[in-house]
C-alpha positions as CSV (number, residue, x, y, z in Angstrom):
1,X,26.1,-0.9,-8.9
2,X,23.2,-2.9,-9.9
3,X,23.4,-3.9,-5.6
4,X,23.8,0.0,-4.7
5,X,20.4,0.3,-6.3
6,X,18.8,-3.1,-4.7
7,X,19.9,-1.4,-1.6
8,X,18.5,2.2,-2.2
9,X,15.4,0.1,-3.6
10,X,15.0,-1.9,0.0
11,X,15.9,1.2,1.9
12,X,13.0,3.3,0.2
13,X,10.4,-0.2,0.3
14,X,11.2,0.2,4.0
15,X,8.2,2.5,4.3
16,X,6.0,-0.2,3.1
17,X,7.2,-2.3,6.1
18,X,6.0,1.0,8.1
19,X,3.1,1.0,6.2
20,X,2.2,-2.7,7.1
21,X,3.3,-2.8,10.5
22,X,0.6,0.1,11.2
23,X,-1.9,-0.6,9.1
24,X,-2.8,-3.8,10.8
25,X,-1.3,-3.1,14.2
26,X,-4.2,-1.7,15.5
27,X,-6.4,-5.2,14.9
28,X,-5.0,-6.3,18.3
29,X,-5.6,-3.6,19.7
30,X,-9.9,-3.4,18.6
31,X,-12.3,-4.5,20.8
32,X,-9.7,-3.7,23.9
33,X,-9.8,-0.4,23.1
34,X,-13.9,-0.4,22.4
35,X,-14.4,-2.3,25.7
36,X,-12.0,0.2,27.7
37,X,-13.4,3.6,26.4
38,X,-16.9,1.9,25.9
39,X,-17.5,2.9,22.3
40,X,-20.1,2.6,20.0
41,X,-20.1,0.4,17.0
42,X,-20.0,3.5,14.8
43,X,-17.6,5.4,17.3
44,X,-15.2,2.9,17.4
45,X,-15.0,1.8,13.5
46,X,-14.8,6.1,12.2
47,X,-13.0,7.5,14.8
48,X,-10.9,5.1,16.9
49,X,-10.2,2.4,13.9
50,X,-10.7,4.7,11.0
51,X,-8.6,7.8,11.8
52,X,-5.6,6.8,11.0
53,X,-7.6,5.3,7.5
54,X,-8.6,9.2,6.7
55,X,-4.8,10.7,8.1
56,X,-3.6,8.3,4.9
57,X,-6.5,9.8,2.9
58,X,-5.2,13.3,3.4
59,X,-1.2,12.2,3.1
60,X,-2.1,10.4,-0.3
61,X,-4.3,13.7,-1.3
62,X,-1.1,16.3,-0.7
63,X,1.7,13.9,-0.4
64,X,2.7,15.0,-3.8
65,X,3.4,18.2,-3.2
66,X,6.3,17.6,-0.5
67,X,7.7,14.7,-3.1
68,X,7.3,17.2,-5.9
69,X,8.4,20.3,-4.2
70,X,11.3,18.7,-1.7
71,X,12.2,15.7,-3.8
72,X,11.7,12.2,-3.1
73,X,14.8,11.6,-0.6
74,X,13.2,14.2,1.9
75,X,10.0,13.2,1.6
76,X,10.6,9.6,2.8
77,X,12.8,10.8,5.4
78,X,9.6,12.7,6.6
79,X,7.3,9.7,6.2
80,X,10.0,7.9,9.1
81,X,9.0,11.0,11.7
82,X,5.7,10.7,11.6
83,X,5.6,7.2,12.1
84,X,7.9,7.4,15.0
85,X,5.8,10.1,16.5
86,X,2.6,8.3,15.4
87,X,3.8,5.1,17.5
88,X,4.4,7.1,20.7
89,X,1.8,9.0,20.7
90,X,-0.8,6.3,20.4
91,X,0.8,4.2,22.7
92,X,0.6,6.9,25.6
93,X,-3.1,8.2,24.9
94,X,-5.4,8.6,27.2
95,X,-8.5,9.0,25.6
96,X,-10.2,8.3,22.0
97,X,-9.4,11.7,20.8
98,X,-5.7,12.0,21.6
99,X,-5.5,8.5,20.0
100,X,-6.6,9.3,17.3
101,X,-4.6,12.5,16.5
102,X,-1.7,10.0,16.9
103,X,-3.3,6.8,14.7
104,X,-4.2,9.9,12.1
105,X,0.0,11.2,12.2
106,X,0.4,8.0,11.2
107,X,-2.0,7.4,8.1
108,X,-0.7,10.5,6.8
109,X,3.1,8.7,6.6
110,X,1.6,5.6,4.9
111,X,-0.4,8.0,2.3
112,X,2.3,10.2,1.2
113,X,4.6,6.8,1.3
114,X,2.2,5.6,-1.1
115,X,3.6,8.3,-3.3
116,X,7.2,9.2,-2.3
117,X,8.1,5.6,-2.4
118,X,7.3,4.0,-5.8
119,X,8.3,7.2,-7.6
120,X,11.8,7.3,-6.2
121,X,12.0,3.4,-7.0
122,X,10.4,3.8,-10.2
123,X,12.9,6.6,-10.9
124,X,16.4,4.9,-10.2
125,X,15.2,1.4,-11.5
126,X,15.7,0.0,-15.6
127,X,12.9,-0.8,-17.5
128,X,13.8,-4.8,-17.4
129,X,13.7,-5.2,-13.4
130,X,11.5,-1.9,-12.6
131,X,8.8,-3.9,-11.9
132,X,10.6,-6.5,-9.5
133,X,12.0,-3.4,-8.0
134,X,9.1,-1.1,-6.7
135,X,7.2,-4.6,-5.7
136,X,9.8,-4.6,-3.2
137,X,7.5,-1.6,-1.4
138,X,4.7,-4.4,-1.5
139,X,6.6,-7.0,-0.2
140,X,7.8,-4.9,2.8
141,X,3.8,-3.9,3.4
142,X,3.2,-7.3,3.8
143,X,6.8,-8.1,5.7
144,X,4.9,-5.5,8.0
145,X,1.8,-7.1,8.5
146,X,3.1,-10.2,9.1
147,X,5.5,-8.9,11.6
148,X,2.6,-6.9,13.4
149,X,-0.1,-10.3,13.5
150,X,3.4,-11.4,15.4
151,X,4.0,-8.7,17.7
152,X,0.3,-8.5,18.5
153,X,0.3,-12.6,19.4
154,X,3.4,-11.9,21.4
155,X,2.3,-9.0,23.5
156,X,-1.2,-10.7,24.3
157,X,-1.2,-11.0,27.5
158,X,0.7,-8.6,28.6
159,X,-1.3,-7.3,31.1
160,X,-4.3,-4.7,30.6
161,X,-2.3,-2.3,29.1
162,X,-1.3,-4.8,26.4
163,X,-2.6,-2.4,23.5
164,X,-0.2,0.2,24.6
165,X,2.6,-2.3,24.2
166,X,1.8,-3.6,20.3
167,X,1.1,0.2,19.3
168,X,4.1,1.8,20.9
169,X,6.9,-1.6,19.5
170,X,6.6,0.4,16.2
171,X,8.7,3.2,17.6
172,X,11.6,1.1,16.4
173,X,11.6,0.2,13.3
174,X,10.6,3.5,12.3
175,X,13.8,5.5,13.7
176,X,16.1,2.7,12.3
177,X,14.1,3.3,8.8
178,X,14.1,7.1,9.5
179,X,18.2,6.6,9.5
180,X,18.8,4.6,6.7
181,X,16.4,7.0,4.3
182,X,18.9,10.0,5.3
183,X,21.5,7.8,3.1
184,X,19.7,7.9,0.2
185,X,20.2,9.9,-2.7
186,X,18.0,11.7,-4.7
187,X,16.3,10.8,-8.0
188,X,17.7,11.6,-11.0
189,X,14.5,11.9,-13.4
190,X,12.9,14.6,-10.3
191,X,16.4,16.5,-10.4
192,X,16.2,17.2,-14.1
193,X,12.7,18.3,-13.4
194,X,13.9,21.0,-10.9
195,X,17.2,22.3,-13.2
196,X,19.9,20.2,-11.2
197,X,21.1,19.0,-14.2
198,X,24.4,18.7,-13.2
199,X,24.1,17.1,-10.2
200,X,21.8,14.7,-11.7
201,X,24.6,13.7,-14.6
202,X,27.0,13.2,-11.4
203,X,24.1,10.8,-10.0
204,X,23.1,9.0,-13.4
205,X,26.7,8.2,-13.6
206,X,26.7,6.8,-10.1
207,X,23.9,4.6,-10.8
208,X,24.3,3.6,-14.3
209,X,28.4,3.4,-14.8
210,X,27.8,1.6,-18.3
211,X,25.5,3.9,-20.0
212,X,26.2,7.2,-21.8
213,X,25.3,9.7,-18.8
214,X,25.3,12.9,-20.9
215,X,23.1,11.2,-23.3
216,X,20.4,10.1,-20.5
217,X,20.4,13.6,-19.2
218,X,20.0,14.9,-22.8
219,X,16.9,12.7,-22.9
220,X,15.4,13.7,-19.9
221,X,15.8,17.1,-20.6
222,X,14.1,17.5,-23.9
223,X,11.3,15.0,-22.3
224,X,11.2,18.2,-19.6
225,X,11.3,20.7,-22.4
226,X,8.0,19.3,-23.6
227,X,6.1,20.3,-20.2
228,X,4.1,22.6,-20.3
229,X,4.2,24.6,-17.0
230,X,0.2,24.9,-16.8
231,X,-0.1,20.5,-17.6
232,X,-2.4,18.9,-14.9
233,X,-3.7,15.2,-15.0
234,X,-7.1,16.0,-15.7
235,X,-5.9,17.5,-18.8
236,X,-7.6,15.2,-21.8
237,X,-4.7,13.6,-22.9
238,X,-4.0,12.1,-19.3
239,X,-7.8,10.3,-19.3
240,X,-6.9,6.9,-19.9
241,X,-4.1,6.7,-17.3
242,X,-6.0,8.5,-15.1
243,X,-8.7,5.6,-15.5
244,X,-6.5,3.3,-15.1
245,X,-5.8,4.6,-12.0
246,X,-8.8,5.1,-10.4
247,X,-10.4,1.7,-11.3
248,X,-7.0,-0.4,-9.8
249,X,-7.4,1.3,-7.0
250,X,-11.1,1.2,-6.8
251,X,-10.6,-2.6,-7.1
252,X,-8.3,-3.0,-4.5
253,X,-10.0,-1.8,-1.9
254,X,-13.1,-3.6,-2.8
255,X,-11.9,-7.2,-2.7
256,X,-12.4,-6.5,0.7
257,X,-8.7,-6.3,1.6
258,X,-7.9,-3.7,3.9
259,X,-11.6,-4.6,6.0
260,X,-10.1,-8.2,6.5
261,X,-6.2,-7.0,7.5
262,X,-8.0,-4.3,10.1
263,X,-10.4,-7.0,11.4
264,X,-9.4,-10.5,11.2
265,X,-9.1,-11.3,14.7
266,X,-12.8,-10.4,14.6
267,X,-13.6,-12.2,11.8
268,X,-12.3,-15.5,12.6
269,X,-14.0,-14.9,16.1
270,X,-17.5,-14.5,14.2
271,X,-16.5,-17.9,12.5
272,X,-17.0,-19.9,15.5
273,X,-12.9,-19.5,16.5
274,X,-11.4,-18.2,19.8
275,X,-10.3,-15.3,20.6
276,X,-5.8,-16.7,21.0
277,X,-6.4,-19.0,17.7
278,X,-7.8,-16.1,16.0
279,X,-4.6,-14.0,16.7
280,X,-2.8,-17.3,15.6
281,X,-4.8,-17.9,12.5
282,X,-3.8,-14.1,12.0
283,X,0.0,-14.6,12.2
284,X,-1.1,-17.1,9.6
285,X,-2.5,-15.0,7.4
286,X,0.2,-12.4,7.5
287,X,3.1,-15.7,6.3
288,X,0.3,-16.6,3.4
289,X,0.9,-12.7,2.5
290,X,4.7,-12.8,2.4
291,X,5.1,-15.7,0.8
292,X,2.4,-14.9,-2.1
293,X,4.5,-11.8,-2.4
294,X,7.3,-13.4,-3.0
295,X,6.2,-15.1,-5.6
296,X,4.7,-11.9,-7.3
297,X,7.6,-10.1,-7.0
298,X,9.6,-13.3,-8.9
299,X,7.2,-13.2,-11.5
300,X,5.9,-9.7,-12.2
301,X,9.2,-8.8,-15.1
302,X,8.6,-12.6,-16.1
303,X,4.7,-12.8,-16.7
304,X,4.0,-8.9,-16.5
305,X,1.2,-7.0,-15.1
306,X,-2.1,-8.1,-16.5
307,X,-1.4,-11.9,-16.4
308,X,-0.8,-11.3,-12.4
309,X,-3.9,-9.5,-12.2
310,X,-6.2,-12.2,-14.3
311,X,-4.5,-15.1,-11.5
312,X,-5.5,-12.7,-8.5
313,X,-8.8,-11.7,-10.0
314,X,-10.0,-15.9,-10.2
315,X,-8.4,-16.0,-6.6
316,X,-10.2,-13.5,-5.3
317,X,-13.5,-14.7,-7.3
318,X,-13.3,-18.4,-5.7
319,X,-12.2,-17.6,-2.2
320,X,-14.6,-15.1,-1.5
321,X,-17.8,-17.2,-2.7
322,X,-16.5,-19.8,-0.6
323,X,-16.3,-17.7,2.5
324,X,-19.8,-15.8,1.8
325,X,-21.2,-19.5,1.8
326,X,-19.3,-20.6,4.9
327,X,-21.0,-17.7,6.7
328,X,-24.4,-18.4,5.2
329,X,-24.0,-22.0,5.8
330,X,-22.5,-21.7,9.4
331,X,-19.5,-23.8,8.5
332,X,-17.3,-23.7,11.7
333,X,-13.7,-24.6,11.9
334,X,-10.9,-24.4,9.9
335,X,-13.0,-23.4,6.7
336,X,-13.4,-19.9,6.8
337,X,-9.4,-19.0,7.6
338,X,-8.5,-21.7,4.6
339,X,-10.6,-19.8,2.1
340,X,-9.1,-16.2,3.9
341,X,-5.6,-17.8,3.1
342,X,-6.7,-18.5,-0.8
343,X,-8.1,-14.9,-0.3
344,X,-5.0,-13.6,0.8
345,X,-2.9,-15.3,-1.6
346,X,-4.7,-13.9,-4.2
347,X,-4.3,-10.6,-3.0
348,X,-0.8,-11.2,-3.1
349,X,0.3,-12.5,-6.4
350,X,-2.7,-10.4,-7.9
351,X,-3.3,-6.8,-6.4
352,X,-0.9,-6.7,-3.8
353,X,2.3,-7.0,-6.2
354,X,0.4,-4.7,-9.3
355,X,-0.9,-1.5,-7.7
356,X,1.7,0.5,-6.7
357,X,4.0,-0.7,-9.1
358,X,1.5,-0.1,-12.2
359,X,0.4,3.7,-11.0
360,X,4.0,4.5,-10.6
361,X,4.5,3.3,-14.5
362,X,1.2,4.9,-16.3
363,X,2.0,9.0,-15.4
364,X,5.0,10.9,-17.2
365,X,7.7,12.4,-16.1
366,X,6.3,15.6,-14.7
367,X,3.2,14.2,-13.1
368,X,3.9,11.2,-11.8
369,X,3.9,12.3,-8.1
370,X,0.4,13.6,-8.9
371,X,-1.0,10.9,-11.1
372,X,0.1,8.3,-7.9
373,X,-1.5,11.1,-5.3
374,X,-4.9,10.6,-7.7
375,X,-4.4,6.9,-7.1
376,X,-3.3,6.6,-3.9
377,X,-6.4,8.9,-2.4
378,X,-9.2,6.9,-4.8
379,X,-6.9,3.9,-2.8
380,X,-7.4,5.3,0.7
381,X,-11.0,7.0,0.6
382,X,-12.5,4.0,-0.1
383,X,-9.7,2.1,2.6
384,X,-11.3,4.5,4.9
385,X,-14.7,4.1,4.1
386,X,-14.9,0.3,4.0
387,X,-13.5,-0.9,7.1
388,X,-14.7,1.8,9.0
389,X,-18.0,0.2,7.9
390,X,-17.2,-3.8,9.1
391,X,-18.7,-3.3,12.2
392,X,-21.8,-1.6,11.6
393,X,-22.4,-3.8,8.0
394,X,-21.4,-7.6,10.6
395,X,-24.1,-6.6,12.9
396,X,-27.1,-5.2,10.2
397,X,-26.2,-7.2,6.9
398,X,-24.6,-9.9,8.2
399,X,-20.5,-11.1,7.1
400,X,-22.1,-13.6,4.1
401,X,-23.6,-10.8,2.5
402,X,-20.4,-8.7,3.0
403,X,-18.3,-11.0,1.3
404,X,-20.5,-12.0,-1.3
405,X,-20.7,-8.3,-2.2
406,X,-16.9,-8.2,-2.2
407,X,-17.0,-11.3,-4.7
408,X,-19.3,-9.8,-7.2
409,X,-16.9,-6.4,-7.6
410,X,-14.0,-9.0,-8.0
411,X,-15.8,-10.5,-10.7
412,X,-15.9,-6.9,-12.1
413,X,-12.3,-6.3,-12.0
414,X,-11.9,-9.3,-14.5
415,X,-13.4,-7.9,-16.8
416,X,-11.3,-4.4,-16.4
417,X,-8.5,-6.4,-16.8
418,X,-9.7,-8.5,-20.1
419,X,-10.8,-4.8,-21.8
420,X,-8.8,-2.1,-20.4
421,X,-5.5,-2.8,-18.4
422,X,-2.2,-2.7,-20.6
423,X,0.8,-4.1,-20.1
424,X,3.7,-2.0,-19.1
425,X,6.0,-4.8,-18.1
426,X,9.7,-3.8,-19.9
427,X,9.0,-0.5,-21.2
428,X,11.2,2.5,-20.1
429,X,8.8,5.0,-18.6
430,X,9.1,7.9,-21.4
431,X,8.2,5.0,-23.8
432,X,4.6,4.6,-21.8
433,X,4.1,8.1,-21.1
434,X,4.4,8.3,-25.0
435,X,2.1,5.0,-25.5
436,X,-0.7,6.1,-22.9
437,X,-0.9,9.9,-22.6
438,X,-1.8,11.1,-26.0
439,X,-3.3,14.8,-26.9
């Protein structure tokens, strides 16, 4: 059993590989596209790179109410359409508009899988390898970015239409994914929620064989008989995780993470590299990622939550003072991707294998798809607004004095983590909601 719900685990982190692949898909396909429909700097970073940014904006703003309202099974199945119809689209447009229609389609899948995701994961897992288990959904984002920095070195040259090629390869893994998420079943804990107590006492004994099923369902339900039908998370008792929230996800986005994954190509090129080794030193970037994953997934039930974020936080601190100064100094070479792939590694072990898994932990019961839509849109507003910025903020401010910016907020984040962030490794999720939601 403890295999069935690996599998169901790896079949609901599959989105993250969807997420991955089409978040930093498109960095092949940038200046092609701005050279063929002869965009603007501005043009070209809000509407034909950032669209799909602001589509995840508005799935993580309502993605909660399909996982709340149709349950978490349907809601991933979902997520797999619009990626398929995403990566079609956009590989047959004709124009900026049409494109980015498509590339928006597809942000909305990654922002409700943001959501849908880590909830059901959350949901099936034990306390003792939850963690482990929803950083599977990280480790198949950056599975997904590593495979796109492939795909896009792959299809380089072929032939002017070469964009149309990386964009449209997604097509594929999304209908296989769309498949497998129509064998799932549904979570118990969302179940209860909704009255279907019976069927979720024939699931709980499915997934948990040696426990006492009636008692489990007995617990949930007088954890459900303690909602109160008008709770929201802005309600005052919910502050603290609703802090919590906003500032993990506020420091995500400004280590700079996302603005490097949707324009590395480009930034190794302003670092003195050409344009097929800075494709390469992309593909690079992406196996850094997945192996740094790894690694956080091994250790995040071992060392917990904060002691990932403290190595990730000095990571991030070092690695991005050392690649301000390369750009201030005009180092050329192999220094600037070295100190990306310190960057990146950090991310990983750091960031990368906390968020999701710590927003998915913090919310009770009953608000948990809404506490992660809270997270998820602070997440993508400020994924939107950042990288949709790189281009205007390389050619005015210059890339030292964007990274040195980055640098500073990570030093920041330190301290959030020293005087704020608790530890939620091992603890079953009524236990925290208990611990961190108090009237």
């Amino acid at each position: 059993m403890k295999n069935k719900i690996f599998v169901w685990s790896i079949t609901a982190a599959l989105a993250g590989f969807l997420f991955g692949f089409d978040t930093v898909v498109i960095s092949g396909a940038d200046q092609q596209l701005q050279d063929i429909w002869g965009s603007s700097d501005v043009f070209h970073g809000i509407v034909v790179m950032g669209m799909a940014l602001w589509g995840t904006v508005f799935g993580a703003f309502f993605g909660s109410l399909p996982t709340d309202k149709w349950g978490r099974k349907n809601t991933l199945v979902l997520i797999g359409v619009l990626y398929s119809i995403s990566a079609l689209g956009s590989a047959f447009s004709n124009n900026p508009f049409l494109f980015a229609f498509f590339r928006f389609l597809g942000g909305v899948g990654i922002g409700v899988s943001t959501i849908a995701a880590p909830a059901f994961i959350s949901e099936i897992a034990k306390a003792e390898n939850r963690g482990k288990l929803v950083s599977l959904y990280q480790f198949n984002i950056v599975l997904g970015i590593l495979i796109a920095f492939l795909s896009n070195y792959l299809l380089r040259n072929a032939g002017q239409n070469a964009w149309r090629w990386m964009l449209g390869v997604e097509v594929f893994p999304a209908a296989v994914y769309t498949l497998l998420a129509l064998t799932l079943p549904e979570s118990p804990r969302w179940l209860i929620s909704k009255g279907k107590n019976i069927k979720a006492l024939e699931l709980i004994k499915r997934i948990y064989p040696d426990v006492n099923a009636e008692a489990v369902v007995s617990e949930f339900e007088e954890v459900a008989s303690r909602q109160d039908a008008s709770d929201h998370i802005f309600k005052k008792q919910h502050r603290f995780p609703l802090v919590l929230a906003f500032l993990i996800a506020f420091f995500n986005q400004f280590s700079g993470i996302n603005a490097f994954l949707y324009y590395a190509p480009r930034i190794f090129e302003e670092a003195g590299i050409d344009k097929s080794g800075a494709l390469l030193s992309s593909v690079g970037i992406g196996l850094v990622n997945l192996i740094f994953t790894l690694l956080g997934v091994f250790l995040i039930d071992k060392l917990g939550r904060r002691k990932l974020m403290y190595i990730g936080s000095i990571g991030y601190i070092f690695s991005l003072t050392l690649v301000s100064m390369a750009f201030f100094f005009k180092w050329q070479g192999f220094f600037v991707p070295v100190f990306l792939f310190i960057f990146i590694a950090a991310h990983a072990i750091g960031q990368g294998a906390v968020i999701w898994v710590f927003i998915s932990e913090i919310f009770p019961n009953q608000l948990r798809a809404s506490g992660q839509a809270f997270g998820s849109s602070v997440h993508w507003i400020l994924a939107a607004i950042i990288p949709s910025a790189i281009p205007f903020l390389f050619n005015s401010i210059g890339p030292g004095v964007v990274f040195l910016i980055f640098a500073l907020m990570m030093f920041l984040q330190l301290l959030f983590v020293r005087f704020m962030m608790p530890e939620t490794k091992g603890i079953r999720l009524e236990e925290l909601s208990e611990k961190l939601n108090r009237k």
